[in-house]
C-alpha positions as CSV (number, residue, x, y, z in Angstrom):
1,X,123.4,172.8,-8.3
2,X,124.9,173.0,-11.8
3,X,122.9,174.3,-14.8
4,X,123.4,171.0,-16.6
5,X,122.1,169.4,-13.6
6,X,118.8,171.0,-13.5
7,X,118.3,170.5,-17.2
8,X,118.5,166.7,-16.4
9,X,116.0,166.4,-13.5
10,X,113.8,169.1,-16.1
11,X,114.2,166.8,-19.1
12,X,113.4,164.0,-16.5
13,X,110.4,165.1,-15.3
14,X,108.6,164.9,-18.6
15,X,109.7,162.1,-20.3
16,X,106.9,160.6,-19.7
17,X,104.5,163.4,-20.3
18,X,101.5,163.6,-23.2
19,X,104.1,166.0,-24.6
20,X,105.7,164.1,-26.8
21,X,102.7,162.7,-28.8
22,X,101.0,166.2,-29.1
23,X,104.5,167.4,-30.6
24,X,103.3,164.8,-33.8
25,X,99.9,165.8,-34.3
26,X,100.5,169.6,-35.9
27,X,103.0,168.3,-38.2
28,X,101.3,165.0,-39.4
29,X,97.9,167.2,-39.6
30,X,99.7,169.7,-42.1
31,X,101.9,167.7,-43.9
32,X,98.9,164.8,-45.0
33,X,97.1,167.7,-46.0
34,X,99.6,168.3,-48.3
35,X,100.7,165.2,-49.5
36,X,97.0,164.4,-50.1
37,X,96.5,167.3,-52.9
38,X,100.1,166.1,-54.9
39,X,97.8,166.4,-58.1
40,X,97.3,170.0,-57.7
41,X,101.2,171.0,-57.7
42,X,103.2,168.6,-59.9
43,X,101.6,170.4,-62.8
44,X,103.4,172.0,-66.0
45,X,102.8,175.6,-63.8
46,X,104.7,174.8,-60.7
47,X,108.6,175.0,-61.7
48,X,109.3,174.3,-58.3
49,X,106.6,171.9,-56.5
50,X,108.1,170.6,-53.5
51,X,109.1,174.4,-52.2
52,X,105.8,175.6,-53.0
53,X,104.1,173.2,-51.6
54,X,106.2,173.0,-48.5
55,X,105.5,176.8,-47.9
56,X,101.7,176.5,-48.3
57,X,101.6,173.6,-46.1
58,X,103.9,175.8,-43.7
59,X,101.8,178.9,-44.1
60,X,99.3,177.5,-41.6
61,X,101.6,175.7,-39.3
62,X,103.4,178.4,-38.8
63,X,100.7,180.8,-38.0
64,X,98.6,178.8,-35.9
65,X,99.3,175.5,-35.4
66,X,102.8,175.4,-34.4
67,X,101.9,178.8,-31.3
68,X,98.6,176.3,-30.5
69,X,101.0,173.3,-29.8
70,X,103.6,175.6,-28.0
71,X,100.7,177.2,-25.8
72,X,99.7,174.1,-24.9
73,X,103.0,172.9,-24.0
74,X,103.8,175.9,-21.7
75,X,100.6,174.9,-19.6
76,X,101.7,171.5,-19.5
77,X,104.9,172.5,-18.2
78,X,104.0,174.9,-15.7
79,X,101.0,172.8,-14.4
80,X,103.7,170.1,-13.7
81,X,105.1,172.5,-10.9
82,X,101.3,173.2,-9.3
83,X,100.5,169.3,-9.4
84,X,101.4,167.9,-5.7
85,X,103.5,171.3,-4.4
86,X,106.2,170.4,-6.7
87,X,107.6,174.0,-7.2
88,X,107.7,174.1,-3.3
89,X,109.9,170.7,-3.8
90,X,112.1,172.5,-6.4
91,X,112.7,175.3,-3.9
92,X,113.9,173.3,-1.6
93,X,117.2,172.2,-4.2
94,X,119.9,175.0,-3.7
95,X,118.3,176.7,-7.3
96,X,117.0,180.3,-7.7
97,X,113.7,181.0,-9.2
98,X,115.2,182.6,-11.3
99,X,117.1,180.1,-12.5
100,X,114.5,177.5,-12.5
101,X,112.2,179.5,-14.9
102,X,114.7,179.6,-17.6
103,X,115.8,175.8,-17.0
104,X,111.7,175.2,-17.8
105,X,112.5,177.5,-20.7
106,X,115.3,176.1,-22.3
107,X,113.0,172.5,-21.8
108,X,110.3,174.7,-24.2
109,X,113.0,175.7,-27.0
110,X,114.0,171.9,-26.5
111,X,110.2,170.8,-27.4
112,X,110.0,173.7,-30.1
113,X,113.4,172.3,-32.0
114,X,111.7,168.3,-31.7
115,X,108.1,169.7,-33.4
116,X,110.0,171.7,-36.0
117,X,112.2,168.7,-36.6
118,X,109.3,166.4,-36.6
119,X,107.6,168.6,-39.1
120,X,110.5,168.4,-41.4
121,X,111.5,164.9,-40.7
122,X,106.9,163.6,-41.7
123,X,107.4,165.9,-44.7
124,X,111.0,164.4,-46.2
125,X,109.3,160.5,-45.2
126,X,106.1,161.6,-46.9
127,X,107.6,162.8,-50.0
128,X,110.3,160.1,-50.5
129,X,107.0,157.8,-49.8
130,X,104.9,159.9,-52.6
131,X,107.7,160.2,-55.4
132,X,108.6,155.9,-55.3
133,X,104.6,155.5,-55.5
134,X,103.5,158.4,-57.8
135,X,106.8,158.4,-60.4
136,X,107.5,161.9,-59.6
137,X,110.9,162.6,-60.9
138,X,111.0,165.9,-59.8
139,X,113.9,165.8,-56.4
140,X,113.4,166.9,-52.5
141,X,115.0,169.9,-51.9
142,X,116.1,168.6,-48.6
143,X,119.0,171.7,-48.3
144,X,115.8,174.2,-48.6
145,X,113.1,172.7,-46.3
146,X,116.2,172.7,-44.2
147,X,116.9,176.2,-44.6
148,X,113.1,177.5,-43.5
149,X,112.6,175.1,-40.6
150,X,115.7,176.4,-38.5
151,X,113.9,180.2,-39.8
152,X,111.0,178.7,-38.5
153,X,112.9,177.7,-35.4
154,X,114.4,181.1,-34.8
155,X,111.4,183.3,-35.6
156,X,109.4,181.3,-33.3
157,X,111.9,182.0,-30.0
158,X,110.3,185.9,-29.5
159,X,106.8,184.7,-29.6
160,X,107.8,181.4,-27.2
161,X,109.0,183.7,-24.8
162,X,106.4,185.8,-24.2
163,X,104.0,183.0,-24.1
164,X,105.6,181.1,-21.3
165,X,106.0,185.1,-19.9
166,X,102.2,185.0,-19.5
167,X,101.7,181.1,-18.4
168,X,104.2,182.7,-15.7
169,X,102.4,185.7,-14.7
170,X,98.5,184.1,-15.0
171,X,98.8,181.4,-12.5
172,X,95.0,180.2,-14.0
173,X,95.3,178.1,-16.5
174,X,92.4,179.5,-17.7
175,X,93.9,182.8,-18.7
176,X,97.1,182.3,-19.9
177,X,95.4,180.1,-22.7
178,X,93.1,182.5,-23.0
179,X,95.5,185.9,-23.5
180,X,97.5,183.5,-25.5
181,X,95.4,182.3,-28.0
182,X,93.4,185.7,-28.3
183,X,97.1,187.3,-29.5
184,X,98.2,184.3,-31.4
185,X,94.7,184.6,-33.7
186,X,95.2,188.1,-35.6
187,X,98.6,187.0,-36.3
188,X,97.7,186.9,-40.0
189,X,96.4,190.5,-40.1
190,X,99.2,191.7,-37.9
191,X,101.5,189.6,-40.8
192,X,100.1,192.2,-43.1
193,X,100.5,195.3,-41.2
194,X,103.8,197.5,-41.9
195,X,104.5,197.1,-38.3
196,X,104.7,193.6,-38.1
197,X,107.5,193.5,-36.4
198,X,106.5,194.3,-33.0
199,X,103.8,191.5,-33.0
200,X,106.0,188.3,-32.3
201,X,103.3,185.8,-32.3
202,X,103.3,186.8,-36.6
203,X,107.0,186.6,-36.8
204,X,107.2,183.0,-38.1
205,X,104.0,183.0,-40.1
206,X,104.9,186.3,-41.8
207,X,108.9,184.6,-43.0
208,X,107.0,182.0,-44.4
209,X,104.6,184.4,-46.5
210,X,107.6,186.1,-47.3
211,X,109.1,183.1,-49.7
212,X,104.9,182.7,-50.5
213,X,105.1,185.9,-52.2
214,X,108.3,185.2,-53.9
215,X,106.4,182.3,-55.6
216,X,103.5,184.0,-56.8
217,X,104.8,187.0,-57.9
218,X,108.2,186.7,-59.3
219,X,108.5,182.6,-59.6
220,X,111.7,182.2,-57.5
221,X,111.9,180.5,-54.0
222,X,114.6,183.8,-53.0
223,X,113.2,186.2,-50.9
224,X,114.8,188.6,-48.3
225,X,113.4,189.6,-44.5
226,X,114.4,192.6,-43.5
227,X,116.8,192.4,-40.8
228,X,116.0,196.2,-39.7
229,X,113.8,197.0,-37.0
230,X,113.3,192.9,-37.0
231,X,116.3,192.1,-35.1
232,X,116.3,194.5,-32.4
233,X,112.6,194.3,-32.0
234,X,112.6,190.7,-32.1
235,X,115.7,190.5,-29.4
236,X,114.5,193.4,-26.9
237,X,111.0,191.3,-26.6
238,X,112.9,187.9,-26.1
239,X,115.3,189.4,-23.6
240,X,112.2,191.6,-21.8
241,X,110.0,188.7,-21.8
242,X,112.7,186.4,-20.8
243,X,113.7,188.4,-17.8
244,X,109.6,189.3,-16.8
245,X,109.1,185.4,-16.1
246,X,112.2,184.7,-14.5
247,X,111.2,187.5,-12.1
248,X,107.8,186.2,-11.4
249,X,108.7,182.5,-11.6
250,X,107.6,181.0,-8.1
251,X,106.6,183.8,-6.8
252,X,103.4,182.4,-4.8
253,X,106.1,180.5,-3.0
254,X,107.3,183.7,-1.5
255,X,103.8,184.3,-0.1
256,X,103.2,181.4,1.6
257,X,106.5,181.4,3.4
């Protein structure tokens, strides 16, 4: 069986999941938030309100909300294999395990691109919607949000794969949440640590605090991320984390045979 072919029968299988929905609720969450305090940045202090706000609203989301919603879509994925033997089904297709478990993954990174997009997509509605009813004249910089949600995108691939890693290995439910959710919560410490870069689960939270910085300290949405050790931290932990659940994918099948 082809690659391709297995990414169909995956994309398939959840179409009509509760995956789609929960993909909204993050986004619409932060962005009303934000839309609902407009007073506070179209001020005479904020030269640049839209970015600014965009990067507080983003400071959260990418932080927590955004590694909640992708926990909880891991579980939802993998319990979709333990619900009526359906990775012994998949076993019987001519399809490794191995092969399988980055199939599910490239269905996560497909589910992480739609929540990012629909984050950008509720903020650009919501603030063509705000500046025709408020008479803001100042413009959406559509190029910039654009510019932070794919960073948002990429910085969020290390953590993703180490959190479907340990849905993978913790066949409970219970503790894969559990581990997940304990490592995603001192994100903002680890954010501020000099090390940062070898806690994924901060990577995206810590780009957007980055530009945050920029803004209060020097005024200017420019700010740079140090590509070194972030790069070859960031990739060894994808790849090592990538490789650890395709190893383990399905291997309860193996016991039972």
């Amino acid at each position: 069986m082809r690659f391709s072919e297995l990414l169909k029968i995956e994309r398939m299988k959840y179409r009509r999941s509760k995956i789609i929905p929960l993909i909204f609720i993050a986004p619409i969450l932060v962005v009303s938030s934000g839309i609902a305090n407009l007073s506070a940045y179209f001020t005479p202090e904020y030269t640049n309100a839209w970015p600014t706000m965009f990067i507080q609203s983003a400071l959260l989301y990418a932080y927590y909300l955004l590694p909640f919603s992708m926990i909880v879509v891991c579980v939802m994925i993998a319990s979709q294999e333990t619900n009526h033997n359906g990775l012994f089904k998949m076993m019987s297709l001519p399809v490794s395990r191995q092969t399988l478990s980055l199939a599910k993954f490239c269905i996560l990174i497909f589910y992480l691109f739609m929540e990012i997009f629909v984050f950008l997509a509720v903020f650009v509605i919501a603030g063509y919607i705000a500046v025709s009813t408020f008479d803001i004249t100042e413009a959406l910089p559509i190029s910039y949000l654009l510019k932070w949600c794919v960073g948002l995108f990429l910085t969020m691939l290390p953590s993703l794969a180490v959190m479907w890693m340990l849905t993978v290995l913790f066949e409970k439910t219970l503790f894969s949440v559990g581990l997940n959710l304990l490592l995603v919560i001192p994100g903002l410490l680890a954010g501020a640590s000099p090390v940062w870069f070898l806690y994924p689960y901060c990577y995206s939270g810590y780009l957007v605090s980055l530009s945050l910085h920029a803004f209060t300290t020097e005024g200017t949405a420019d700010t740079a991320l140090q590509l070194f050790p972030f790069i070859p931290c960031a990739l060894l932990i994808f790849l090592s984390a990538l490789f650890i659940s395709a190893s383990r994918f399905g291997k309860q099948t193996d016991l039972l045979k």
